[in-house]
C-alpha atoms as one frame of an Amber mdcrd trajectory, in Angstrom:
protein
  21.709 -10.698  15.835  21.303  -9.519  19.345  18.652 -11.108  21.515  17.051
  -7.847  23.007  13.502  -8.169  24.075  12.883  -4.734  22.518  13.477  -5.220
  18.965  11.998  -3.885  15.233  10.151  -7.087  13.372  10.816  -7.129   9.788
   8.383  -9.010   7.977   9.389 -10.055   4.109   6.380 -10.517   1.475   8.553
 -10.713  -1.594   8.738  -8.052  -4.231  11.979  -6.414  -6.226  13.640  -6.065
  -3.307  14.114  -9.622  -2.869  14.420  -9.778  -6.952  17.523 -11.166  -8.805
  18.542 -11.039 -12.395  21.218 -12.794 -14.120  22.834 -10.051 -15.494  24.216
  -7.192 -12.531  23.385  -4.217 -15.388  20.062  -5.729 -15.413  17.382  -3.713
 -13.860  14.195  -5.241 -15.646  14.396  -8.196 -16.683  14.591  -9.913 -12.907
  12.752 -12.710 -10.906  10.938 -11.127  -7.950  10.485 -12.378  -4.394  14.016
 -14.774  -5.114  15.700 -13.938  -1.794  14.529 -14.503   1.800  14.433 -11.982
   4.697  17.443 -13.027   6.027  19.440 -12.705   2.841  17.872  -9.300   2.732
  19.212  -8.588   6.236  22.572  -9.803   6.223  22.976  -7.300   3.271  23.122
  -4.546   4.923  26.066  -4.620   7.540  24.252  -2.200   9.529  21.941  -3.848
  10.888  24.323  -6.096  12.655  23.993  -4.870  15.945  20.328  -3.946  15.299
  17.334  -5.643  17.387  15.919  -7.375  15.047  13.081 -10.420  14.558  12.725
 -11.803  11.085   9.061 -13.678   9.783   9.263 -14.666   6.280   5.259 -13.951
   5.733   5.243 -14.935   1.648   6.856 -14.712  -1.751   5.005 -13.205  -4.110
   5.313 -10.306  -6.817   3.047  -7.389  -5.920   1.173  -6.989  -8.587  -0.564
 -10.455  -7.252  -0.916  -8.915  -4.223  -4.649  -9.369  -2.893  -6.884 -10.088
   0.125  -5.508 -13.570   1.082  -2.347 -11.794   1.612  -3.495  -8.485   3.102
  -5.534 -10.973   5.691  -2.304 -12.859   6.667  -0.721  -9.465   7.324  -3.397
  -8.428   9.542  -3.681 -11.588  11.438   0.040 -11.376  12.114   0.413  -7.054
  12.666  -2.506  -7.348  15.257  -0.915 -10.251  17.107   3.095  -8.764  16.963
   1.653  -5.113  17.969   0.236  -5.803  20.922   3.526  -7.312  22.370   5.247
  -4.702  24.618   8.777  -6.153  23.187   7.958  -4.497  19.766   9.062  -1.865
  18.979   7.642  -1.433  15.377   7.548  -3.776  12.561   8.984  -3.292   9.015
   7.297  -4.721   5.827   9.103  -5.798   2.641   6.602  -5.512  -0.239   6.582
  -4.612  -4.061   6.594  -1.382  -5.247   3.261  -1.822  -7.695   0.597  -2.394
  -5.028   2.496  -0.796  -2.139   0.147   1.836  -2.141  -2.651  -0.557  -2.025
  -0.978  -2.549   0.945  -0.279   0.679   2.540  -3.543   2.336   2.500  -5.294
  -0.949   3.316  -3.322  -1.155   6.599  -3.546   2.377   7.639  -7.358   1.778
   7.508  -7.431  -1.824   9.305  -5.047  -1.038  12.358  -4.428   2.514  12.686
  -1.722   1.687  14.921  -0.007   3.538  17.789   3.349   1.947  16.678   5.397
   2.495  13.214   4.222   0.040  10.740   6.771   0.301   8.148   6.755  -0.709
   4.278   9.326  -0.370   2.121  10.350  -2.117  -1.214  12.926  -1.283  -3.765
  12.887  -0.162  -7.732  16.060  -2.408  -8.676  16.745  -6.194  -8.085  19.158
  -7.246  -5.341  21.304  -8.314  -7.841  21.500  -4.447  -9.748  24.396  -2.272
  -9.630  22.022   0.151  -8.354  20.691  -1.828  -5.451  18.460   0.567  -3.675
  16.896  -2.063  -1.789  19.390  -2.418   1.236  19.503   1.206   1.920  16.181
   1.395   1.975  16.069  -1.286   4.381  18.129   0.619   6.593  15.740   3.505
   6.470  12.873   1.899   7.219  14.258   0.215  10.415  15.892   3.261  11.897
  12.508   5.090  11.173  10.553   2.297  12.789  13.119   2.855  15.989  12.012
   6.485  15.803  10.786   7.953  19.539   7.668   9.166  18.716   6.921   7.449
  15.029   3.456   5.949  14.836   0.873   4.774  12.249   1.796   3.206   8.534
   4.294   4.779   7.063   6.210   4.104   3.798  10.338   4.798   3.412  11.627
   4.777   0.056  15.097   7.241  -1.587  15.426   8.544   1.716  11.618   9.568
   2.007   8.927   8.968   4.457   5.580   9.057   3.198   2.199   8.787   4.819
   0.373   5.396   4.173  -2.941   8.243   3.101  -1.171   9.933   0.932   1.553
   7.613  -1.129   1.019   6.731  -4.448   3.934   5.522  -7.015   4.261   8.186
  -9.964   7.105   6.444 -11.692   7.781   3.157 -13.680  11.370   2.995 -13.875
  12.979   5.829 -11.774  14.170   4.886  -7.944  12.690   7.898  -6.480   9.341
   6.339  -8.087   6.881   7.685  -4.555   5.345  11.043  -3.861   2.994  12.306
  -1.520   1.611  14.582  -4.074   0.122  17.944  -2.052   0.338  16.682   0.977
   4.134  16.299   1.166   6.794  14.414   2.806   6.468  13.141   6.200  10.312
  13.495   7.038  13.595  12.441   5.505  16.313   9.999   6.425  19.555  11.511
   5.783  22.839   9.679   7.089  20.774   7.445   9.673  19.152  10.704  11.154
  15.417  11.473  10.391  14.174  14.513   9.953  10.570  15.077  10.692   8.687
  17.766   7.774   4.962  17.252   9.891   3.970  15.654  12.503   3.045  11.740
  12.165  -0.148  10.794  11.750  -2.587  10.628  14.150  -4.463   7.205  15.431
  -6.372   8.584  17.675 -10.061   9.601  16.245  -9.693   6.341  13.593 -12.150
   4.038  14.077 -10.751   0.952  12.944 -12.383  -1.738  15.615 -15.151  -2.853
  13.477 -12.752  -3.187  10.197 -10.410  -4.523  12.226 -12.684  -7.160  13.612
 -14.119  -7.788   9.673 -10.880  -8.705   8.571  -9.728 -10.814  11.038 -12.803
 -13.067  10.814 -14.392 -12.737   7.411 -13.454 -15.409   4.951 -10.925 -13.187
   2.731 -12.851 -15.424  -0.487 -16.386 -13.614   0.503 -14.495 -10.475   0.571
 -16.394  -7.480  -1.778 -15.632  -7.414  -4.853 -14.947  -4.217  -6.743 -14.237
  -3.412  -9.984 -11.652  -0.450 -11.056 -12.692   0.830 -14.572 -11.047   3.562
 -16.172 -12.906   6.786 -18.391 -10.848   6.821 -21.784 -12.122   8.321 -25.365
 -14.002   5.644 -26.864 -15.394   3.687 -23.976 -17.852   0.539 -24.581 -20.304
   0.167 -21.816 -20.218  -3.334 -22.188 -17.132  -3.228 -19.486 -19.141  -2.175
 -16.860 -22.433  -4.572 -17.914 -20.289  -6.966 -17.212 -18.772  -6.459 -14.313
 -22.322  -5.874 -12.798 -23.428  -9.220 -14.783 -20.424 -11.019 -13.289 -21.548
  -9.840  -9.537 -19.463  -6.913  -8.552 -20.481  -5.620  -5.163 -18.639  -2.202
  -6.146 -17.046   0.073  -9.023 -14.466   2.019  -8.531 -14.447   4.684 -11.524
 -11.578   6.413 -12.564 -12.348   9.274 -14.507 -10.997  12.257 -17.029  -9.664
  15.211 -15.107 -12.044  16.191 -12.772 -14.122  12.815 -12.687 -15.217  13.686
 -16.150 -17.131  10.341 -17.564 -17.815   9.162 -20.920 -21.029   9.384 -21.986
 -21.506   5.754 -22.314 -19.460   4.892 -18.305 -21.934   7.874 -17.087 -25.322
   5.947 -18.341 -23.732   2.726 -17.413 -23.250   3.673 -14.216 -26.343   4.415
 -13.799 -27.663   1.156 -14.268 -25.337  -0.204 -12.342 -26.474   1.480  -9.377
 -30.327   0.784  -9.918 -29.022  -2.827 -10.016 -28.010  -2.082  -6.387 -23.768
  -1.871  -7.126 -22.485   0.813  -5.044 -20.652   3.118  -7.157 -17.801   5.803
  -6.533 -15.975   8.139  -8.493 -12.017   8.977  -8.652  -9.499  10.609 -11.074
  -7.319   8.849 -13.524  -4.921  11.848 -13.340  -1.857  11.195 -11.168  -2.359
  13.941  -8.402  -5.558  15.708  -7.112  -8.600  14.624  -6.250 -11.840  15.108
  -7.517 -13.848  18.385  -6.285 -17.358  19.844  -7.176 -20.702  17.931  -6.750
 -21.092  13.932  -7.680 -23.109  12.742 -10.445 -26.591  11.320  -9.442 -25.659
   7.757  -9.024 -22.219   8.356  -7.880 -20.444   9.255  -4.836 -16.607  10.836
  -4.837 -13.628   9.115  -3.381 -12.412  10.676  -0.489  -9.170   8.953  -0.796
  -6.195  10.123  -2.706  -5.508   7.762  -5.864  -7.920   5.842  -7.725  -5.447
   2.225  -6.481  -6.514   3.530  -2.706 -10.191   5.016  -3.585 -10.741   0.821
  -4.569  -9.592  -0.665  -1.642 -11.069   2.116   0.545 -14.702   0.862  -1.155
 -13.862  -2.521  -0.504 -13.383  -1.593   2.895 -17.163   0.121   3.396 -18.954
  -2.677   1.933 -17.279  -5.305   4.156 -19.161  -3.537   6.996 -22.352  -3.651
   5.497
């Protein structure tokens, strides 16, 4: 690949997009993070005369995504950023806790450049490879004049880190951006701005920033996610506070609605001194009206994000 000092850093993490299966019609039953970032690269002819830097970061399957990671990514975004010679960087990742990842990083670094993830719904090895096209999307969007901030590129679709969330199991166009909408589309190499990219200036991110770089990722909060479903037992959430949970994430019916039994539990929990904060298990929307007495609303967009986002505030405390 060509040696230009300006170039587009593609980190690889692992995920479905470096998956294989043994079986080409195969699009479930696969190995994730198989393939390395240069394997991933060189399968997309494209990108031949590309600038590109490769940094194989870690192999892992998202769902075991988690701070130790998310730490590591941070360590290496804020040291590749600051480095006139990048252009933007590019992140291979799973498509389970992409979101997660996404949100986590718009929050952390806010940056001025194009931070990039992408991942892929069907192993390298499927008929249906979406993997290297998406590839290709993400690096011509993080050449983009003008692109900034995190960004995620799946099916031809740019999504704002803020706003992503994955609405599908199986399908390949598995993202939305729910009311917000789509950033911009790539179509034949060309993208197509919808809105403007999002702004960095105004985000405060120094202090998290700072927190994450030098906070032993083991002493990180922890933060339970639990879920309002007919029948609940309050024993869930006992034990969470019991086990020391710093913060619960709760997930409720439509409009935050609680069970009767999460509602008084929650309570306790928050006499016991857990910080407590309320989302919706429904797929879009977020919750609107007042809070319960003990519990705060989510700001954030999905219930995954509305987590990490209280992880975030009690690292600062």
């Amino acid at each position: 690949m060509p040696s230009d000092p300006c170039h587009v850093l593609v980190i690889a993490t692992g995920g479905t997009i470096a998956g294989t299966a043994a079986s080409a019609q195969d699009n479930v039953a696969y190995r994730s993070a198989e393939l390395g970032v240069q394997a991933l690269v060189h399968a997309v002819p494209a990108l031949a005369g590309v600038p590109l830097r490769t940094l194989q970061l870690e192999q892992v399957d998202s769902k075991d995504m988690g701070p130790a990671l998310w730490q590591q990514l941070v360590q290496t975004l804020h040291a590749e950023l600051a480095q006139d010679r990048v252009r933007g960087v590019v992140i291979t990742h799973g498509t389970d806790t992409l979101e997660e990842t996404a949100y986590f990083l718009h929050r952390v670094l806010a940056p001025g450049k194009p931070v990039v993830l992408t991942a892929a719904m069907r192993p390298a090895t499927s008929l249906q490879a979406d993997g290297p096209q998406n590839l290709l999307d993400a690096v011509t969007v993080a050449q983009t004049p003008g692109a900034q901030g995190v960004l995620v590129v799946l099916a031809g679709q740019v999504h704002a880190a803020d706003a992503v969330r994955k609405v599908d199991a199986y399908r390949v166009e598995a993202f939305s951006s729910g009311d917000a909408g789509l950033l911009a589309r790539v179509e034949e190499g060309q993208v197509h701005a919808l809105r403007p990219w999002p702004p960095t200036s105004g985000t405060d991110s120094t202090a998290l920033t700072a927190a994450v770089l030098t906070r032993d990722c083991a002493s990180w909060p922890r933060v339970a996610w639990i879920t309002s479903h007919a029948g609940f037992d309050a024993a869930l959430v006992d034990a969470a506070v019991d086990a020391g949970f710093h913060g619960l994430l709760l997930a409720g019916t439509g409009n935050g609605t609680l069970h009767a039994q999460l509602e008084a539990a929650a309570g306790r929990a928050h006499l016991a001194g857990v910080a407590v904060r309320l989302s919706t298990r429904c797929v879009s929307g977020r919750v609107v009206g007042q809070a319960l007495r003990a519990v705060r609303i989510s700001t954030a967009n999905s219930a995954a994000q509305a987590r990490v986002a209280l992880m975030l505030e009690l690292l600062l405390q």
